[in-house]
N, C-alpha and C positions, 0 to 999 in steps of 0.2 A: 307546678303541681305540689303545692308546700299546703300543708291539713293546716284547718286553723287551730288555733290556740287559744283556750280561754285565756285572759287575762285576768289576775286579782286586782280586787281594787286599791287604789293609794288611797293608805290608812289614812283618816283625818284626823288623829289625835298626835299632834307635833312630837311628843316623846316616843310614841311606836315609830312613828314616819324616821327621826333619829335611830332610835335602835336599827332598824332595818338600812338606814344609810349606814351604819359605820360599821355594822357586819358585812353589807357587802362589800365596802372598801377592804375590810381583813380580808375578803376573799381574792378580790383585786390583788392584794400584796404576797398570800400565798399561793395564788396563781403566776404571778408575776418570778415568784423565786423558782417555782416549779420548772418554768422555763429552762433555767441555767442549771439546775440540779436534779439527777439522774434519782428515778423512783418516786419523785414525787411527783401527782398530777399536775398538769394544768388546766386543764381543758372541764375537769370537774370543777375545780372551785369559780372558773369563769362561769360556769350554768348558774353555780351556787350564786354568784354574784348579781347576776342577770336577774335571777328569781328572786332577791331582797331589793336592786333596786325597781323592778315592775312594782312593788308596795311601799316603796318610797319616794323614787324619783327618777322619771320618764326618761329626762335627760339623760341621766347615766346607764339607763338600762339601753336608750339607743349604743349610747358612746360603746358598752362593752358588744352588743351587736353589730355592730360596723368597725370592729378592729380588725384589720388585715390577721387572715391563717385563724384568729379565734373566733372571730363573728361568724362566719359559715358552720363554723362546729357545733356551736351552741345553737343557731336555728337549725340545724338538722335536729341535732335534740330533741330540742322543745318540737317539730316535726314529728318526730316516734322514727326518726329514719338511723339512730345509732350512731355508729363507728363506722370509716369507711378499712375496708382488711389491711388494709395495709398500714392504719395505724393502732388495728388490735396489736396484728404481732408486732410491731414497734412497743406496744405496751404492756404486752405479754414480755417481752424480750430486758425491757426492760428492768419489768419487776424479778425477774428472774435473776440476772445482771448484778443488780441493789442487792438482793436477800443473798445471794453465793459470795458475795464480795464480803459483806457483812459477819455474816459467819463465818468465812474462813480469815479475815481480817480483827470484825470489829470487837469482837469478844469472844472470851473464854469459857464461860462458864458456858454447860450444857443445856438447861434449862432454857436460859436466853436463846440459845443457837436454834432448839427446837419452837421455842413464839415465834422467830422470827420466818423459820420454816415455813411454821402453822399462817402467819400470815398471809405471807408470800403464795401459800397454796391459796387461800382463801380471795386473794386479789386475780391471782392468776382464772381460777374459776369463774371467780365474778365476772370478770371481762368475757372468758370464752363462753357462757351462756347465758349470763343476764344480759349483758349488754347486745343491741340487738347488730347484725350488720348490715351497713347501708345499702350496699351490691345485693344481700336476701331480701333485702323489706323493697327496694323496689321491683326487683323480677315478678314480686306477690302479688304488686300492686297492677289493675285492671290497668291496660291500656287506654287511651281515650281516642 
């Protein structure tokens, strides 16, 4: 029951089809660090990655869809099916986690303590109502 997807087309012009390879490998790489380090995404720049190589190269947009634990995230995504709950609040939790440590650790100045606040609210939000959850979008969804 997975909606389909438009797909873009792969560019025919060698130096965009480049561009979009080697941005989505940069995504690859800060998805990849994300993994080991607390606050920063993964699971977003893997989408990100997905979506520049669909406009450069099939092969590797399969390869980041069929990675074990990130291929299912990223086709839910692309889906409209979200986050499953249990890794909002992992990600809610998280960001919260990163920004409290930060400011009570990483710096002094007040100014800083309060961007980072500011962020942290803004990421926090983003997850609890932009991003949609998986467990809601299918309950919505007709039966067959």
């Amino acid at each position: 029951m997975t909606a389909r997807v438009e797909r873009p087309a792969v560019s025919r012009h060698r130096a965009v089809r480049g561009a979009w390879l080697v941005t989505g490998f940069v995504a690859v790489v800060l998805g990849g660090i994300g993994v080991v380090v607390p606050g920063l995404p993964t699971v977003g720049f893997f989408v990100a990655a997905a979506a520049c190589f669909s406009r450069s190269s099939p092969r590797f947009e399969r390869w980041v869809l069929d990675l074990p634990g990130i291929g299912p995230m990223v086709r839910d995504h692309r889906a409209g099916l979200g986050m499953p709950r249990r890794a909002k609040v992992v990600a809610v939790t998280m960001i919260v986690v990163a920004c409290t440590l930060s400011i009570a650790f990483g710096v002094d100045r007040l100014g800083v303590r309060l961007a980072i606040a500011a962020a942290g609210a803004v990421g926090v939000a983003w997850v609890l109502w932009r991003v949609p959850t998986r467990e809601a979008v299918v309950a919505r969804r007709p039966s067959r």
